[in-house]
C-alpha positions as a Markdown table, in Angstrom:
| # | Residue | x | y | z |
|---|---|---|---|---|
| 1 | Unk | 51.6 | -4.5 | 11.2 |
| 2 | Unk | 50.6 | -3.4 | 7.8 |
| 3 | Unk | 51.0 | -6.4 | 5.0 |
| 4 | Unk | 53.0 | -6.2 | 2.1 |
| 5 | Unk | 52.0 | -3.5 | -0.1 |
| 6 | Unk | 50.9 | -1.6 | 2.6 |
| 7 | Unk | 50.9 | 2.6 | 2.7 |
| 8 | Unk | 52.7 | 3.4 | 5.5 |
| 9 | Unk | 51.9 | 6.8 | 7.4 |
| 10 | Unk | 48.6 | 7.6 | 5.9 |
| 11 | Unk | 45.8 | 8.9 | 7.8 |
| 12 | Unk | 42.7 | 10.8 | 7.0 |
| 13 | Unk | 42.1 | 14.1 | 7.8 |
| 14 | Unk | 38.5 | 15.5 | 9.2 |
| 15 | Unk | 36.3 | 15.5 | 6.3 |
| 16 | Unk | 36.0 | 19.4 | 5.5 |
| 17 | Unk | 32.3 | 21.5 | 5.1 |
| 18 | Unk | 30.8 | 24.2 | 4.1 |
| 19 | Unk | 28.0 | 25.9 | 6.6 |
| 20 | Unk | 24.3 | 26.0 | 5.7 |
| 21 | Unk | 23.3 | 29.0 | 4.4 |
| 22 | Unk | 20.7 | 31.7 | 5.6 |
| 23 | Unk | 17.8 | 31.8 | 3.1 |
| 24 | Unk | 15.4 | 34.4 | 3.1 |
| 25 | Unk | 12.4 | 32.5 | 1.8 |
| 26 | Unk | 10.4 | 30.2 | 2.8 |
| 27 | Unk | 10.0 | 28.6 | -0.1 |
| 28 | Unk | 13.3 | 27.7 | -0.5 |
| 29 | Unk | 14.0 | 27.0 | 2.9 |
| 30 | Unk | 12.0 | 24.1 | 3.0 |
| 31 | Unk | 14.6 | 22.4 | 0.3 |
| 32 | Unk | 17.5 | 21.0 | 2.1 |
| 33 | Unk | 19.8 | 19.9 | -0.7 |
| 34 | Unk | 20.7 | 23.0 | -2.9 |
| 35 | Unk | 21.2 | 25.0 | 0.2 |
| 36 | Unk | 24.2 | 23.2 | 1.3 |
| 37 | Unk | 26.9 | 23.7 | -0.7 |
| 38 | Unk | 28.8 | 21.1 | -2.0 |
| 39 | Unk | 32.1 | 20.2 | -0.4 |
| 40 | Unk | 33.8 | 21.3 | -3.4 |
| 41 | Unk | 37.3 | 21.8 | -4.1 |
| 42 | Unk | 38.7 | 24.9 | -4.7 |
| 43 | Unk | 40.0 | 27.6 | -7.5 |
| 44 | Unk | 43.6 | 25.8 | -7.0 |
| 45 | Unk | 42.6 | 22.5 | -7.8 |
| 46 | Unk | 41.0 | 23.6 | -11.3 |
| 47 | Unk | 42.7 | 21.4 | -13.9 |
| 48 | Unk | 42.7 | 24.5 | -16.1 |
| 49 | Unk | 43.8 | 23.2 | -19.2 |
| 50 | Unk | 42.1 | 25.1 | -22.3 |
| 51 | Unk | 40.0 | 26.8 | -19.8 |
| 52 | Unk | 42.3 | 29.7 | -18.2 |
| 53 | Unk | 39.6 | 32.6 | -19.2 |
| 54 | Unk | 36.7 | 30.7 | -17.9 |
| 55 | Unk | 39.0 | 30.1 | -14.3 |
| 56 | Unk | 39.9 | 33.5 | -14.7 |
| 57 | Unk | 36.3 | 35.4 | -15.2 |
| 58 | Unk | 34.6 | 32.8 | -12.3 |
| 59 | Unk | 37.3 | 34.0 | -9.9 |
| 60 | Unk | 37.0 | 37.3 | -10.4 |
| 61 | Unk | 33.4 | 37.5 | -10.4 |
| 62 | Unk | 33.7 | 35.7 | -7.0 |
| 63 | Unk | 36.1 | 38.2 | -5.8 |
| 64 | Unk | 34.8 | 41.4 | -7.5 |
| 65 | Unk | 32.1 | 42.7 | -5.3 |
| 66 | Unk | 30.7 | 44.8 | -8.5 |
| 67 | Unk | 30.3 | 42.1 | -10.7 |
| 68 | Unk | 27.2 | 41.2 | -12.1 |
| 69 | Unk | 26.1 | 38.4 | -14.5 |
| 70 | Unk | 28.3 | 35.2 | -15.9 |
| 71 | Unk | 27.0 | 32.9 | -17.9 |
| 72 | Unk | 29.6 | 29.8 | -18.4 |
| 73 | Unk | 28.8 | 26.8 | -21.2 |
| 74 | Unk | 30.8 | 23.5 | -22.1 |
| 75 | Unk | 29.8 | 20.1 | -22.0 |
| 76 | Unk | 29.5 | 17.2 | -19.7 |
| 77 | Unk | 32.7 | 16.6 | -18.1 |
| 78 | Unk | 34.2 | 20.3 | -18.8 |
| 79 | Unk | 34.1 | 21.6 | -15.4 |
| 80 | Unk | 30.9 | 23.9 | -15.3 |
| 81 | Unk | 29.8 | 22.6 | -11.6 |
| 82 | Unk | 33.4 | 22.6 | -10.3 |
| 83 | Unk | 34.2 | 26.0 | -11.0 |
| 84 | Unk | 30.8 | 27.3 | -9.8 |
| 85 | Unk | 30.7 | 25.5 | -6.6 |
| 86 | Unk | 34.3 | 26.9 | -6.1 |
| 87 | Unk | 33.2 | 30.6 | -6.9 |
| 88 | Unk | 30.2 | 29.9 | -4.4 |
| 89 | Unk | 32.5 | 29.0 | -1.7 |
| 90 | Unk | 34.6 | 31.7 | -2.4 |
| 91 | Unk | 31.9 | 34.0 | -1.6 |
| 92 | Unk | 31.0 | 32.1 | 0.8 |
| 93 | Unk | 34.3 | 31.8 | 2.7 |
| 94 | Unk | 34.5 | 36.2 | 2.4 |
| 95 | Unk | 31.2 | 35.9 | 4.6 |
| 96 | Unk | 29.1 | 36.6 | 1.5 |
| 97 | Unk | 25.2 | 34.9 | 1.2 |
| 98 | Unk | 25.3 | 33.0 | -2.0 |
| 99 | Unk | 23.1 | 29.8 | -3.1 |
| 100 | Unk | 24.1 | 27.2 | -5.1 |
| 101 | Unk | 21.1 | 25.7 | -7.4 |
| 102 | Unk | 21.4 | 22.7 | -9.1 |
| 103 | Unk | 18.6 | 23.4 | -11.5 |
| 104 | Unk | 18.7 | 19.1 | -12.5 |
| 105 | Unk | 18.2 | 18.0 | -9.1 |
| 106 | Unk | 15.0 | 16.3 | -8.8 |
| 107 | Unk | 12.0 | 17.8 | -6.1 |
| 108 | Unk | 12.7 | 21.8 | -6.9 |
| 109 | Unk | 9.9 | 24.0 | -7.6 |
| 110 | Unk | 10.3 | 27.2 | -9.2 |
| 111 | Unk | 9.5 | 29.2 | -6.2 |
| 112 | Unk | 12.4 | 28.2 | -4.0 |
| 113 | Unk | 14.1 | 31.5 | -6.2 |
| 114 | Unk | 11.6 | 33.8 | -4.8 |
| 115 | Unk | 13.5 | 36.5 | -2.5 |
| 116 | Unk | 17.1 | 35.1 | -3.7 |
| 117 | Unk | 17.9 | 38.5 | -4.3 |
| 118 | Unk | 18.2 | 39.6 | -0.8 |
| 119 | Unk | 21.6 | 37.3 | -0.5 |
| 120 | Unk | 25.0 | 38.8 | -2.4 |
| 121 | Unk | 24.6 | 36.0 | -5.0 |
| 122 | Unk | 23.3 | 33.1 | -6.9 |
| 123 | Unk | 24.7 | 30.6 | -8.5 |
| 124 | Unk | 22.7 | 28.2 | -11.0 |
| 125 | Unk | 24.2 | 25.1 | -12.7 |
| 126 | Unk | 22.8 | 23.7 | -15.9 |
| 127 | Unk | 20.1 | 25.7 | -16.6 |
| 128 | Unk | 19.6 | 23.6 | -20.0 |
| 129 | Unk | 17.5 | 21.3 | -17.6 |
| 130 | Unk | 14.5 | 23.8 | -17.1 |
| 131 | Unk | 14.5 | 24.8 | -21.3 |
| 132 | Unk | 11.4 | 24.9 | -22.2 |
| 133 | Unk | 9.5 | 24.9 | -19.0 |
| 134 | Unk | 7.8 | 28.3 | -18.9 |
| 135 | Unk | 7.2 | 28.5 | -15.5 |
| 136 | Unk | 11.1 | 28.0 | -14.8 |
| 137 | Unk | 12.0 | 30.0 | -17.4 |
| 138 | Unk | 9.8 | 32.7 | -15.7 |
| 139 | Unk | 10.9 | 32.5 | -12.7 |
| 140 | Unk | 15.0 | 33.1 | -13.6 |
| 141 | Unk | 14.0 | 35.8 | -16.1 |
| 142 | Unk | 12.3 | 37.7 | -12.6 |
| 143 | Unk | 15.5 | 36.7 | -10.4 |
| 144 | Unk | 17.5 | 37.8 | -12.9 |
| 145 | Unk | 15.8 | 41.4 | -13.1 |
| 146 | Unk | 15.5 | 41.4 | -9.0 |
| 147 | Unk | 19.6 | 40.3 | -9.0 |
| 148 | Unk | 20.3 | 43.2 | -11.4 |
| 149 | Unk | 17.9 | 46.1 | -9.5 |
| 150 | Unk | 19.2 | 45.3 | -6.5 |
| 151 | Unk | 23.3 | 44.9 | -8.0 |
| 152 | Unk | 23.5 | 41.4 | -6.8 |
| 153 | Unk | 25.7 | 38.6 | -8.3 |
| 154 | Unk | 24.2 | 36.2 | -10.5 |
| 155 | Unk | 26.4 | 33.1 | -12.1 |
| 156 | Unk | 24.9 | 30.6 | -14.9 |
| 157 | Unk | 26.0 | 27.8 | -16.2 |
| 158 | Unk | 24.8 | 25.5 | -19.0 |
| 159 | Unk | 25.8 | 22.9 | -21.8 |
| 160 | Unk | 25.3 | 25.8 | -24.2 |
| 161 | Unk | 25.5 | 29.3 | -25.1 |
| 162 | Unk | 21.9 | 31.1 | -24.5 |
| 163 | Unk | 21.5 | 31.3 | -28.2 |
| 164 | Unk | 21.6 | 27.3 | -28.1 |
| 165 | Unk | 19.3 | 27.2 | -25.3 |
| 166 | Unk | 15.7 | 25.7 | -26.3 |
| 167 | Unk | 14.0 | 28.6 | -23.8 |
| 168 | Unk | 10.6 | 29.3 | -25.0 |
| 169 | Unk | 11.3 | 32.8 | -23.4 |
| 170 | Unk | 12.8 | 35.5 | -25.7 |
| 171 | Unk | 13.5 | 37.7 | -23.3 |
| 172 | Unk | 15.0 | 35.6 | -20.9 |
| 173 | Unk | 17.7 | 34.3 | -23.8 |
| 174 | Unk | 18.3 | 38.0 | -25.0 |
| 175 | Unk | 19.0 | 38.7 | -21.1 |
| 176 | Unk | 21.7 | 36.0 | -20.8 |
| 177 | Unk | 23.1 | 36.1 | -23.8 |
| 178 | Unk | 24.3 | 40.3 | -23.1 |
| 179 | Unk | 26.6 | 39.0 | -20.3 |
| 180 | Unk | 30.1 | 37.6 | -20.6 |
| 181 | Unk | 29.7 | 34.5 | -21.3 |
| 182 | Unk | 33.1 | 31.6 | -21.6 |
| 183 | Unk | 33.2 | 28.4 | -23.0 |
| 184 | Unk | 35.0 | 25.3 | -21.1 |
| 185 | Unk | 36.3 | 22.4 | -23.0 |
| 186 | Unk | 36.7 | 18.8 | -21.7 |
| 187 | Unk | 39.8 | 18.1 | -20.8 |
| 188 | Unk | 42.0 | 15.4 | -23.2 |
| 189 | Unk | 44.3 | 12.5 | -21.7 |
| 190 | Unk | 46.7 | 14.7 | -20.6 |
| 191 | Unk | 44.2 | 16.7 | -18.5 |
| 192 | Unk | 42.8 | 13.4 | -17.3 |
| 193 | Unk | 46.0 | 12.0 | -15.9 |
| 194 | Unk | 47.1 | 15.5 | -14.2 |
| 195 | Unk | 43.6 | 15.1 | -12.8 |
| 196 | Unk | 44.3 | 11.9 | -11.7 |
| 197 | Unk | 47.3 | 12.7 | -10.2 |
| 198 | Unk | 46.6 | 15.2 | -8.3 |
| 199 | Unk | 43.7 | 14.3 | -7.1 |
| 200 | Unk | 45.2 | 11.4 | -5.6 |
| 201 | Unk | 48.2 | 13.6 | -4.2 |
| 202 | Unk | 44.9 | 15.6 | -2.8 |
| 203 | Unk | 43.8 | 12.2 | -1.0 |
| 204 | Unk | 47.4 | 10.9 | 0.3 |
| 205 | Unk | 47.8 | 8.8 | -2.6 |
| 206 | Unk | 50.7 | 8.0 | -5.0 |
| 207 | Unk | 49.6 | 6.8 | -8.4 |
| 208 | Unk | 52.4 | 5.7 | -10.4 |
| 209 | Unk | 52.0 | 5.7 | -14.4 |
| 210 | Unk | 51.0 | 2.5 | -15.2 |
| 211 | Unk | 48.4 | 2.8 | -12.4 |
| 212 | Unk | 47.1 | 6.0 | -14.3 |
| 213 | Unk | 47.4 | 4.2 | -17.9 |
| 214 | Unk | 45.6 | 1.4 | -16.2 |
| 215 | Unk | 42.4 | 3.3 | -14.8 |
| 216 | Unk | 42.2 | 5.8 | -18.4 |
| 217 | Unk | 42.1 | 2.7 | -20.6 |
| 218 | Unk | 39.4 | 1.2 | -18.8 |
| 219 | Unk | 37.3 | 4.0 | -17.0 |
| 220 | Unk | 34.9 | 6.6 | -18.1 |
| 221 | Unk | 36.4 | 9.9 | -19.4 |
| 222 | Unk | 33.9 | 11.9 | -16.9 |
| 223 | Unk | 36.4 | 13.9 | -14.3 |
| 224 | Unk | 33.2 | 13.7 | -11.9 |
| 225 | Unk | 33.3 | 9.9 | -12.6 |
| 226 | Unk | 37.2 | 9.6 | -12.3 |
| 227 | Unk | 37.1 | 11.8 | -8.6 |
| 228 | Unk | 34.5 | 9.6 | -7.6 |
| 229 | Unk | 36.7 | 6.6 | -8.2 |
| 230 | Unk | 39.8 | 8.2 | -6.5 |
| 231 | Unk | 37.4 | 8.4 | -3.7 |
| 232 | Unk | 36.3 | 5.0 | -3.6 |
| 233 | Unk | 40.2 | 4.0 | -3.8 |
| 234 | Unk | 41.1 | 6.0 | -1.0 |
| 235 | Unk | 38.9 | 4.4 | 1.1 |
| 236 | Unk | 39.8 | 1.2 | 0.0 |
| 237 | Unk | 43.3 | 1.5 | 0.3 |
| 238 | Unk | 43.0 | 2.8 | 3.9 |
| 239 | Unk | 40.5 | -0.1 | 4.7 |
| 240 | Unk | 42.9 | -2.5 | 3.4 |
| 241 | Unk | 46.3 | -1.1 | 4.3 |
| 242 | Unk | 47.7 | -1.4 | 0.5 |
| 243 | Unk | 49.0 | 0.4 | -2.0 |
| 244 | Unk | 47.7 | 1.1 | -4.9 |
| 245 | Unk | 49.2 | -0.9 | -7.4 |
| 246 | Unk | 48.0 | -1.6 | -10.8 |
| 247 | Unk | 46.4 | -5.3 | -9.5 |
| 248 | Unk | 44.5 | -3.6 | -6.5 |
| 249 | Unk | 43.2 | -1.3 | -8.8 |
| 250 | Unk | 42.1 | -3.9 | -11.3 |
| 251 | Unk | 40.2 | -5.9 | -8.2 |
| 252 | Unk | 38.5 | -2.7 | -7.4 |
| 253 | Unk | 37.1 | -1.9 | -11.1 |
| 254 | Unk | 36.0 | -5.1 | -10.9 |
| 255 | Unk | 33.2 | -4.3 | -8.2 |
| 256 | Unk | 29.6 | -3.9 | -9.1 |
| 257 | Unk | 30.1 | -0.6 | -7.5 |
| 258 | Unk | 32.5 | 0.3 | -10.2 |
| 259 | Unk | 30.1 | -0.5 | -13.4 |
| 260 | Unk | 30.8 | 2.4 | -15.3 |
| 261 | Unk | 27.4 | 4.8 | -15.7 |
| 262 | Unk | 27.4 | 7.2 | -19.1 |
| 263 | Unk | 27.2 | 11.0 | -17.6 |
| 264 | Unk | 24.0 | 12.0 | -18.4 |
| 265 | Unk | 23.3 | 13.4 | -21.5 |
């Protein structure tokens, strides 16, 4: 029998996935970690708050089998990654190829884009981490011209606009900067507790307001830090057959495992 405080009826559903990817190269074969795409969550669960023409322009070039280049730019915590891993598995989900690249992942090599532009699309998040780095910067100004020969899909994404971009490679900022590009803004309080919310609504949960004003007051303002923690709750909660009240919550920041870590920068 479940103790006082306990959540009655919850279960966990299957964890969901996203297939693996056919890759053309070899080169980028041989790199296991950007070729699976995230589990991410989807268009719908976009807190779009300030952002409705960024949501707006990644979901049509997902769904417009014409499009070409978007470039989106905002800082940490805006939303970049979420809405380009859900435009990847958009395409993904039509039965498009499409590879996500996370260009700040440590252990890639600038050849893994060789060939990308045999699949329908490519999606690269925070390009700001190769600026500077001319073999990089090479090797995206080529895919880019391959993507555009061949009219595939190409989607960007860093903390900047391309004319803020430290790229040592003219040609490669004049490139990005002729496409569409939208800027994403982080979300305020209000964003935060929606996100919070619903989130937890996502996972089974029922966060009451205190429980939100709780977690705000003393967490990081990272959305990526924030899901993270939701996460961490759920399994807690399930573990322990409570509820999440305002005094489990306060036991559970009090972990090692919930030191908060600044984003990085």
């Amino acid at each position: 029998m479940p103790g006082p405080g306990a959540a009655p009826g919850r279960h966990r559903d299957g964890p969901g996935s996203l297939k693996r990817l056919a890759v053309p190269s070899p080169a980028a074969a041989q790199l296991p970690l950007p070729l699976r795409l995230p589990r991410a969550a989807g268009f719908e669960r976009f807190i779009a708050d300030g952002n409705a023409e960024a949501l707006a322009a990644a979901r049509t070039w997902s769904q417009d089998p014409v499009a070409s280049t978007l470039y989106l730019h905002g800082g940490v915590g805006s939303g970049k990654t979420h809405l380009l891993q859900a435009a990847a598995a958009e395409l993904a989900g039509s039965g498009r190829t499409v590879l996500y690249v996370p260009l700040d992942q440590a252990g890639l090599a600038p050849a893994m884009l060789e060939d990308l532009e045999q699949l329908d699309a490519v999606v690269i998040d925070a390009l700001h981490a190769i600026a500077g780095r001319r073999d990089w910067e090479e090797a995206v100004f080529h895919l880019y011209n391959r993507l555009q020969a061949g009219g595939r899909r190409l989607l960007v994404a860093a903390r900047t606009p391309p004319a803020d971009l430290r790229l040592s490679l003219a040609d490669l900022r004049s490139r990005l900067s002729a496409a569409p590009a939208y800027g994403l803004t982080p979300l305020d309080d209000n964003g935060r507790a929606r996100l919070l919310r619903d989130g937890a609504e996502q996972r089974g949960l029922r966060l009451g307001e205190p429980v939100i004003g709780y977690v705000l007051s003393r967490c990081p303002r990272d959305p990526g830090w924030l899901l993270d923690f939701l996460d961490r709750l759920d399994r807690a909660t399930l573990a322990e057959q409570r509820a999440p009240t305002v005094r489990f919550v306060a036991g559970l920041l009090d972990t090692p495992e919930s030191v908060p870590v600044d984003p990085p920068a």
